[in-house]
LUMZA-588424 format. One record per residue (C-alpha): residue number from 1; residue in one letter; x, y, z. Coordinates in steps of 0.1 Angstrom, whole numbers, padded with zeros to 4 digits, always signed. Each point is the difference from the previous one (the first is absolute). Example, Ala and Ser with C-alpha at 12.3 -4.5 7.8 and 13.67 -1.06 7.14 Angstrom:
+-----+---------+-------+-------+-------+
| num | residuo |    c1 |    c2 |    c3 |
+-----+---------+-------+-------+-------+
|   1 |       A | +0123 | -0045 | +0078 |
|   2 |       S | +0014 | +0034 | -0007 |
+-----+---------+-------+-------+-------+
END
This chain:
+-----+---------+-------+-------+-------+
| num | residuo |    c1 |    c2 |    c3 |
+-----+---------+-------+-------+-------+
|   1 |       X | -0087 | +0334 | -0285 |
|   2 |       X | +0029 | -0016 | +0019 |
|   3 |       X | +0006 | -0035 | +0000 |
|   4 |       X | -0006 | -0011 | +0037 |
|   5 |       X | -0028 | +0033 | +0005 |
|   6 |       X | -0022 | -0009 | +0028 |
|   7 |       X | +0022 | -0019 | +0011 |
|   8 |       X | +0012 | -0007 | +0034 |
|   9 |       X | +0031 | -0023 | +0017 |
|  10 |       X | +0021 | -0005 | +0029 |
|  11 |       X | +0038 | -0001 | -0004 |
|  12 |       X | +0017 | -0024 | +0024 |
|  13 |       X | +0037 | +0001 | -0003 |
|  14 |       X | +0016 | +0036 | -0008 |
|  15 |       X | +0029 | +0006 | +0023 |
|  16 |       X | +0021 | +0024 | -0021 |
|  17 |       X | +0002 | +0021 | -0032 |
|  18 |       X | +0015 | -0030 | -0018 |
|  19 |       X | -0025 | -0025 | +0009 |
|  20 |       X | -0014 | -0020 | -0026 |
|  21 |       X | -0037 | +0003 | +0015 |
|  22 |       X | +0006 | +0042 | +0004 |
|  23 |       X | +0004 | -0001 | -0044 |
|  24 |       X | -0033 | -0025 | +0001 |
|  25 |       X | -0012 | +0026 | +0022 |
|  26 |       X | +0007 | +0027 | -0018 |
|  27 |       X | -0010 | -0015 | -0034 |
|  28 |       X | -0039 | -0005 | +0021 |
|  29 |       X | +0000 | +0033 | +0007 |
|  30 |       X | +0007 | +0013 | -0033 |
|  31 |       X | -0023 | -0017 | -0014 |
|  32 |       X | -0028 | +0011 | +0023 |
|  33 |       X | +0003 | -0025 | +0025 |
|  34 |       X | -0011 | +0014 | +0041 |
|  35 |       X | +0025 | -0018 | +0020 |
|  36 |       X | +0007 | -0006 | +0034 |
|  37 |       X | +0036 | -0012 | +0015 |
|  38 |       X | +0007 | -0022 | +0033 |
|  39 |       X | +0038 | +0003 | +0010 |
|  40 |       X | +0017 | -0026 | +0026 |
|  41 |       X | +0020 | +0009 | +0027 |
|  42 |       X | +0005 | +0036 | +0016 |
|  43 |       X | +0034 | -0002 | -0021 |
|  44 |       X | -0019 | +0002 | -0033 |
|  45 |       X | -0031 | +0027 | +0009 |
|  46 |       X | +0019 | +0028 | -0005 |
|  47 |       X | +0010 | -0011 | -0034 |
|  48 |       X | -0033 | -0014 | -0014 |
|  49 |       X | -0019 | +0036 | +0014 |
|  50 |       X | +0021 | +0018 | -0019 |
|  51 |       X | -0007 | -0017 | -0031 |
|  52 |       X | -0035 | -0005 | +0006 |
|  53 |       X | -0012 | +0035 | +0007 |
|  54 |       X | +0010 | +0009 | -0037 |
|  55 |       X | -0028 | -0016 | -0009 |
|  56 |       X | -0022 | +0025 | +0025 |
|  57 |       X | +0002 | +0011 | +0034 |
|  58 |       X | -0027 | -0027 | +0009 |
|  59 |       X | +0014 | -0025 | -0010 |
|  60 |       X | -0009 | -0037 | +0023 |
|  61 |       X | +0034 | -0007 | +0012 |
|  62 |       X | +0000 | -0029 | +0025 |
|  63 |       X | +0023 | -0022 | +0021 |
|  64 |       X | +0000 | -0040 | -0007 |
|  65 |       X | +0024 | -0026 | +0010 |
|  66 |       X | -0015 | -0024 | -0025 |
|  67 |       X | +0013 | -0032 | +0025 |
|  68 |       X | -0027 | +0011 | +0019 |
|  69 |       X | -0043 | -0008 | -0002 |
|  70 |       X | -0006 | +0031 | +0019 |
|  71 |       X | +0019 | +0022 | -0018 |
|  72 |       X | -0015 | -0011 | -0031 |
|  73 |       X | -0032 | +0001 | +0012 |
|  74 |       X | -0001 | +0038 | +0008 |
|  75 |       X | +0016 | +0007 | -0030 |
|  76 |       X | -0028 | -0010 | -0021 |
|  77 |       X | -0030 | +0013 | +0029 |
|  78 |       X | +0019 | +0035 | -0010 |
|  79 |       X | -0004 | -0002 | -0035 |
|  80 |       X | -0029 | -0016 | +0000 |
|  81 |       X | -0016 | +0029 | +0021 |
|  82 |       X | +0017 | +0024 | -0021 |
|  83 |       X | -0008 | -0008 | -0033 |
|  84 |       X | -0024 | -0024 | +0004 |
|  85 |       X | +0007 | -0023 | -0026 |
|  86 |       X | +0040 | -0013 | -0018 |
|  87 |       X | +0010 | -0009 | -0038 |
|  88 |       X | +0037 | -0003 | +0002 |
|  89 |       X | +0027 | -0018 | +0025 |
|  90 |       X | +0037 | -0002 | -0007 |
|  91 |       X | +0018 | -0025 | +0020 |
|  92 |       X | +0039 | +0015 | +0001 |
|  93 |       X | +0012 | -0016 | +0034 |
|  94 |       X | +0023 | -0022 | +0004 |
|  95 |       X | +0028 | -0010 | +0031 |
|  96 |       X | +0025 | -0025 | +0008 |
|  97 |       X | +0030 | +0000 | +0026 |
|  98 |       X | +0025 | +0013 | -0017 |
|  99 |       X | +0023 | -0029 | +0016 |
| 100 |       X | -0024 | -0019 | -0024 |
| 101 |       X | +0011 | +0016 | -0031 |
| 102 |       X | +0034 | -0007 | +0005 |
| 103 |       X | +0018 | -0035 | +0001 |
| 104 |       X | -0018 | -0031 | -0008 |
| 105 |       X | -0033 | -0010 | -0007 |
| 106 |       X | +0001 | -0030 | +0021 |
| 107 |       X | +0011 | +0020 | +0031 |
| 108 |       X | -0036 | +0020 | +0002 |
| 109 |       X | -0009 | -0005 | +0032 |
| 110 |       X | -0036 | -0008 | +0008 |
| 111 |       X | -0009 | +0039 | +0013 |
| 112 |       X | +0015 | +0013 | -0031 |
| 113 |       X | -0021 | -0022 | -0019 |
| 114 |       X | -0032 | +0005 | +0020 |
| 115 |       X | +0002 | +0037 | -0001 |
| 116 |       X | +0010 | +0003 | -0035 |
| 117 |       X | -0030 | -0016 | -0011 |
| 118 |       X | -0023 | +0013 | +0027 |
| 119 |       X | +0010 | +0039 | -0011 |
| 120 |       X | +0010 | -0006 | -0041 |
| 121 |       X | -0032 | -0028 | -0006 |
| 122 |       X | -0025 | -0002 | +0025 |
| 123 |       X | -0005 | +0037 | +0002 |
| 124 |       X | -0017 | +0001 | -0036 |
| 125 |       X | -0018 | -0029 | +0013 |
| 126 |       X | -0016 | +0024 | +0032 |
| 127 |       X | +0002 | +0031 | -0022 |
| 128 |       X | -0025 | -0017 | -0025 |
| 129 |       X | -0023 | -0013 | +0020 |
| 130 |       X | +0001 | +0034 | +0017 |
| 131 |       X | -0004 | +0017 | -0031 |
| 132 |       X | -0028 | -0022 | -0014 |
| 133 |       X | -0026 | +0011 | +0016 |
| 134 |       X | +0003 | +0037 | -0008 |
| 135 |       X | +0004 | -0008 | -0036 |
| 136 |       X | -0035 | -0006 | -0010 |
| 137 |       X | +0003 | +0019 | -0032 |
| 138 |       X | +0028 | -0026 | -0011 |
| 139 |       X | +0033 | +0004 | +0002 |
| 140 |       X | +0036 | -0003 | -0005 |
| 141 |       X | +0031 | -0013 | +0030 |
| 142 |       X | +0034 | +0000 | -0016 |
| 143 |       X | +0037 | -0014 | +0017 |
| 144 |       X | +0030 | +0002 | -0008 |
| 145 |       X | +0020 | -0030 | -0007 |
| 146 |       X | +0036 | -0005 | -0016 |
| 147 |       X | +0014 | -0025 | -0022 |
| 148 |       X | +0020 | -0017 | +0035 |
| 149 |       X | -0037 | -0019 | +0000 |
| 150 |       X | +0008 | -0020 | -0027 |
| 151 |       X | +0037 | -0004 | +0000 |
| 152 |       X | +0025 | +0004 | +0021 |
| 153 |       X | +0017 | +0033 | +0007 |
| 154 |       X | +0034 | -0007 | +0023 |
| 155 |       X | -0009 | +0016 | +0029 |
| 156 |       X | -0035 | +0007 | -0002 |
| 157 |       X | -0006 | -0027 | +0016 |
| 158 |       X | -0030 | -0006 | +0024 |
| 159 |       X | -0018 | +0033 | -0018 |
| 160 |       X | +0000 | -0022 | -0033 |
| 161 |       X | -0023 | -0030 | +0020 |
| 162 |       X | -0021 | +0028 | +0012 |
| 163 |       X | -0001 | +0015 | -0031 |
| 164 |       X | -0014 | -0031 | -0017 |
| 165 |       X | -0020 | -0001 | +0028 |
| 166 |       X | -0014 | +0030 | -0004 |
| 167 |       X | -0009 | -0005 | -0040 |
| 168 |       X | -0019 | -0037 | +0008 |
| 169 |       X | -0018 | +0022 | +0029 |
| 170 |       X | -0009 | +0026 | -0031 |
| 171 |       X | -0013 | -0031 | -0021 |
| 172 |       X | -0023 | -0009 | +0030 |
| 173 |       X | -0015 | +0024 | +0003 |
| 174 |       X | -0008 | +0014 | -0032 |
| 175 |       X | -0019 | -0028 | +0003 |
| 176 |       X | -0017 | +0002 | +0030 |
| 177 |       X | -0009 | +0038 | -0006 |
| 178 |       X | -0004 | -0004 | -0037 |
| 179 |       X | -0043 | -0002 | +0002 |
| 180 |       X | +0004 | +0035 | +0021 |
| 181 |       X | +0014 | +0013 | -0032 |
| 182 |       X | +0035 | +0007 | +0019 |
| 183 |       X | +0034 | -0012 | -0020 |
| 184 |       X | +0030 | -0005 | +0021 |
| 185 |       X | +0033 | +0002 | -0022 |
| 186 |       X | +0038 | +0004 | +0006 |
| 187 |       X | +0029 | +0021 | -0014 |
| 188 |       X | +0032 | -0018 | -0003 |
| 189 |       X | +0024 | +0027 | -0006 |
| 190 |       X | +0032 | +0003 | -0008 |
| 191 |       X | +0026 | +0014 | +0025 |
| 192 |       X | -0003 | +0037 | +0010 |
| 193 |       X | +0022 | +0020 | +0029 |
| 194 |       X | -0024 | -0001 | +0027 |
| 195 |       X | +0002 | +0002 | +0039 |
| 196 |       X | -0008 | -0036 | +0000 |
| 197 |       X | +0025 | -0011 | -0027 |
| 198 |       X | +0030 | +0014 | +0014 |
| 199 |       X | -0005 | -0026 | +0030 |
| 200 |       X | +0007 | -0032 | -0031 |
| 201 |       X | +0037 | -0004 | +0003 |
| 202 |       X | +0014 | +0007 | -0035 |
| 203 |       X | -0024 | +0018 | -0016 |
| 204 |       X | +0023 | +0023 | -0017 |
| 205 |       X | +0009 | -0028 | -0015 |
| 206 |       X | -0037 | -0011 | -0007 |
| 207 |       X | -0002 | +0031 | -0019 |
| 208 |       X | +0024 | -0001 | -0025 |
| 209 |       X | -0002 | -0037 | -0006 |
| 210 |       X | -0042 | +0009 | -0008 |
| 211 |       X | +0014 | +0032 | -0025 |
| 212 |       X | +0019 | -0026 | -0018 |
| 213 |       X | -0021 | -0026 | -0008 |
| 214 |       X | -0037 | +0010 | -0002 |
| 215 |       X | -0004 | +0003 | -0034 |
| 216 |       X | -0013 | +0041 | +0003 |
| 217 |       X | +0042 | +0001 | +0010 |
| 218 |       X | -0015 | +0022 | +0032 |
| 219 |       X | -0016 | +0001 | +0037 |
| 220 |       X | -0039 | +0003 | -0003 |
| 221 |       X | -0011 | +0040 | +0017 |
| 222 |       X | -0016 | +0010 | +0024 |
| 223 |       X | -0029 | +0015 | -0026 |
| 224 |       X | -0003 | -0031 | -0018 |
| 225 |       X | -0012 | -0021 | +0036 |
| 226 |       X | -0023 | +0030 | +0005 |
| 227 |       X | -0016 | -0007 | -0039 |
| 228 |       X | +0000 | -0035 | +0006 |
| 229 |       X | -0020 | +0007 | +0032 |
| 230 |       X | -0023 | +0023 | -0011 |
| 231 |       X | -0007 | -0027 | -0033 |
| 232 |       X | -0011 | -0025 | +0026 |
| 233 |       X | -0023 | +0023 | +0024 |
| 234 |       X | -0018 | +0010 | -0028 |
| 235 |       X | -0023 | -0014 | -0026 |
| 236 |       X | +0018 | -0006 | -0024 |
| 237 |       X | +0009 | -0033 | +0022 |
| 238 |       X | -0032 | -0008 | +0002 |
| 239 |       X | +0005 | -0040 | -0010 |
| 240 |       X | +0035 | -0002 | +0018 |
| 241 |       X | +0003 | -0016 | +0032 |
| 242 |       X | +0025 | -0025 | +0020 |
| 243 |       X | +0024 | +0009 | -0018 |
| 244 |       X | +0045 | +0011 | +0005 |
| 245 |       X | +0005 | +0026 | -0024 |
| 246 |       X | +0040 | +0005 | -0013 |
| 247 |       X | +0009 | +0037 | +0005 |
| 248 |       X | +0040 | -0005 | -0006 |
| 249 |       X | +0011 | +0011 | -0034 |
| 250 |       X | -0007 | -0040 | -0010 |
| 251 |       X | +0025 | -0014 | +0021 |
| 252 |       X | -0023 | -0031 | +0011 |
| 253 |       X | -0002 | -0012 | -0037 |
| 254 |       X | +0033 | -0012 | -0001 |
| 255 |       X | +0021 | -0027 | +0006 |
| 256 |       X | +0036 | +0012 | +0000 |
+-----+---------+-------+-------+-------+
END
């Protein structure tokens, strides 16, 4: 029997091949997992269809523009319709201007810093709540985080205070939804070459500093996120909740 058999999740966050929530995705799937996707923006469908209907021709593929209730809304009415009932949420969105993530901190101007929190840490917040309702066999919402949450990363910038945003919102609620037997966790992980990456000025640079000083001497894979994801939707995490996982080849552990 597979690890997550039975189980079924919606995937918010998949916008190429490289994604970090399409190897989560695909780790679900291999491991038994039915999943749906939601893709945002006409620019993206394309993309996410493709990868989605390897997983089956009927695949639930829908559009959602997570800065927006609506959207949401009939998100969850169509996968509540079709499969009546959800076990697993990952959380893989994330957005900032990318004047924002370039420069100074102190020069974030107010929009930048509303939407960057509205799209990278409210949205788990809607998703959940969402989500909740469907889950009444228990369940399991994971994010993903990075380590600019808890220090600073030169010109990460305004993601970092929404990142840290985002992981007190995980700590919330895992406790709020804890007595429905749903556990709400993050991923911080290391740096990977993803579409939303290569908009962090220097990130080249971000690489090769991470190869050289996480004590593993390398970048974490793409595989290991999807292992790490698939650990944490499935039983085995039973007694885990609110909690930032490290996924970087030990890189938070040190000091210099």
């Amino acid at each position: 029997m597979a690890l997550l058999d039975g189980k079924i999740g919606i995937v918010f966050g998949v916008a190429n091949k490289r994604s970090i929530a399409w190897a989560i995705a695909q780790a679900w799937h291999e491991a038994g997992a039915a999943l749906a996707f939601t893709y945002q923006g006409e620019r993206l469908r394309e993309n996410v269809e493709e990868l989605a209907s390897t997983f089956g021709a009927d695949t639930l593929i829908l559009p959602c523009d997570v800065s927006r209730d609506e959207e949401i809304e009939r998100v969850f009415a169509a996968a509540g319709q079709r499969f009546g009932k959800l076990h697993l949420l990952l959380h893989s969105v994330a957005f900032a201007p990318r004047e924002a993530l370039e420069g100074q901190f102190v020069n974030t101007s107010r929009e930048a810093f509303r939407m960057a929190h509205d799209i990278s840490a409210y949205s788990l917040v809607a998703l959940s709540r969402h989500a909740a309702p469907l889950m009444t066999e228990g369940g399991s919402i994971v994010a993903m985080s990075y380590y600019g949450a808890e220090k600073v990363v030169p010109h990460y910038n305004v993601m970092g205070v929404a990142k840290a945003a985002l992981e007190a919102s995980t700590r919330y609620l895992a406790y709020d939804l804890g007595p429905q037997k749903i556990r709400v966790n993050c991923i911080s992980a290391g740096p990977m070459n993803t579409l939303a990456a290569r908009g962090i000025s220097g990130f080249g640079e971000m690489l090769k500093h991470y190869e050289e000083h996480a004590p593993l001497k390398r970048n974490v894979l793409p595989a290991e996120l999807g292992a790490t994801g698939t650990f944490l939707a499935s039983d085995g995490a039973a007694a885990i909740t609110g909690q930032v996982l490290y996924v970087d080849c030990g890189y938070q552990i040190m000091g210099m």
